[in-house]
N, C-alpha and C positions, 0 to 999 in steps of 0.2 A: 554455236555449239551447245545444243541441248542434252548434253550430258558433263558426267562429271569427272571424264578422261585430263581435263585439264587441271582442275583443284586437285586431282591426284596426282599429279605428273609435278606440278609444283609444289606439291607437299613433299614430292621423292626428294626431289631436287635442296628443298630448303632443308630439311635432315641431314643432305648429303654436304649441304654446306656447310652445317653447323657443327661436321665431324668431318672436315676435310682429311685431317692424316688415318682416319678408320678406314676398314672395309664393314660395312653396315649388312648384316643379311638380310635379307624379303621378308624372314618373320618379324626380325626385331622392327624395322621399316610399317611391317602392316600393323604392327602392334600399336603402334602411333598413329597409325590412320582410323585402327578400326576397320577394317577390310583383310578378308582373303587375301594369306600370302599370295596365291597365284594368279591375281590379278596385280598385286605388286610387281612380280616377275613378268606378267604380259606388258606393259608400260615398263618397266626399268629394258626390257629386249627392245622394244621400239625408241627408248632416250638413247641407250649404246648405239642404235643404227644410227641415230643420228649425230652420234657423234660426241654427246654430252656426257656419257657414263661410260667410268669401264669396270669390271667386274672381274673376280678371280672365282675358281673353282674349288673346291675340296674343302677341309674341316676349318680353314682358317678363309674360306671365300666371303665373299659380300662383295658389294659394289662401292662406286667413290667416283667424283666426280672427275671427268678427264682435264678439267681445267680450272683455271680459280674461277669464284662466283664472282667476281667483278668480272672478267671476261665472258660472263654468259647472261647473256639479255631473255629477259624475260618472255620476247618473241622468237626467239627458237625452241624454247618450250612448247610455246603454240601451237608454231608449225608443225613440229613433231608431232603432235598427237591431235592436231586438227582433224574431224574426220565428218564434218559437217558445215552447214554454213549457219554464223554466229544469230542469224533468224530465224532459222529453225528450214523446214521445208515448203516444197510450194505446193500447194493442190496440182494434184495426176494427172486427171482431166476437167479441167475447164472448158464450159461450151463454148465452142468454136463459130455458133451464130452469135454470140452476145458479145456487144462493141470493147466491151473490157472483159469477156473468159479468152476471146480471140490473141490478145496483146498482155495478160497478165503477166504470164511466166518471164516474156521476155523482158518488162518491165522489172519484175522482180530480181533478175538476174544481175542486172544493171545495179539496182538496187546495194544486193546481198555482196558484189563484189566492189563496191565504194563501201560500205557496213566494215567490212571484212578488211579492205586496207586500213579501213582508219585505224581500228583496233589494232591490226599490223605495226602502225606506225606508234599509237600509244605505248603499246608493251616492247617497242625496241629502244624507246626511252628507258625504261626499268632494268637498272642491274638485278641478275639473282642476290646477286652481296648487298645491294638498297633494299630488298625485298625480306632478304633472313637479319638484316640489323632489326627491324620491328619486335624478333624476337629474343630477348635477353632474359 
């Protein structure tokens, strides 16, 4: 994942932890990030789909986590807002006379999606709650 949908999306998340009975709004949230609210709002609508956030409307709105951060592992984070593979991309076209442009991709493929579990399996180790205890 070469971007930084992810450090943001656990940044949402560990705020959200750290104020579990609030509702947080997107500005107060980016204000801690450093980022446009509405790229807060674009990631906190992709964490609600998934499941992880829920959010209220009107003067007293903001979002808050739908569950405790001990119940939320640090790999459904991921997956939510995965939208690449963790090595980045593969070259488009590779020459298809050359013994290895012919097999790259398929090999990389291979590759990217053993990469991609492991990290799967690392971050389903990590509670969000192991994850915001670091900050006190």
């Amino acid at each position: 994942m070469n971007n930084t949908r992810f450090a943001t999306a656990v940044h949402i998340m560990t705020i959200l932890s750290k104020f579990p009975q609030e509702y947080l709004t997107s500005d107060w949230i980016a204000g801690s990030i450093n980022i446009n609210p509405v790229v807060v709002r674009r990631e906190i609508g992709v964490l609600k789909e998934a499941g992880l956030i829920i959010s209220r409307q009107g003067k007293i709105g903001g979002s808050q986590l739908s569950k405790k951060a001990s119940e939320i592992n640090l790999s459904e984070i991921y997956s939510a807002v995965k939208n690449s593979e963790v090595l980045g991309k593969k070259n488009l076209n590779p020459n298809p006379e050359c013994p290895v442009g012919k097999d790259i991709n398929d090999k990389l493929d291979q590759l990217f999606k053993e990469t991609d579990h492991l990290v799967f399996q690392f971050l389903e180790t990590k509670s969000l709650k192991d994850f915001t205890e670091q900050f006190r």
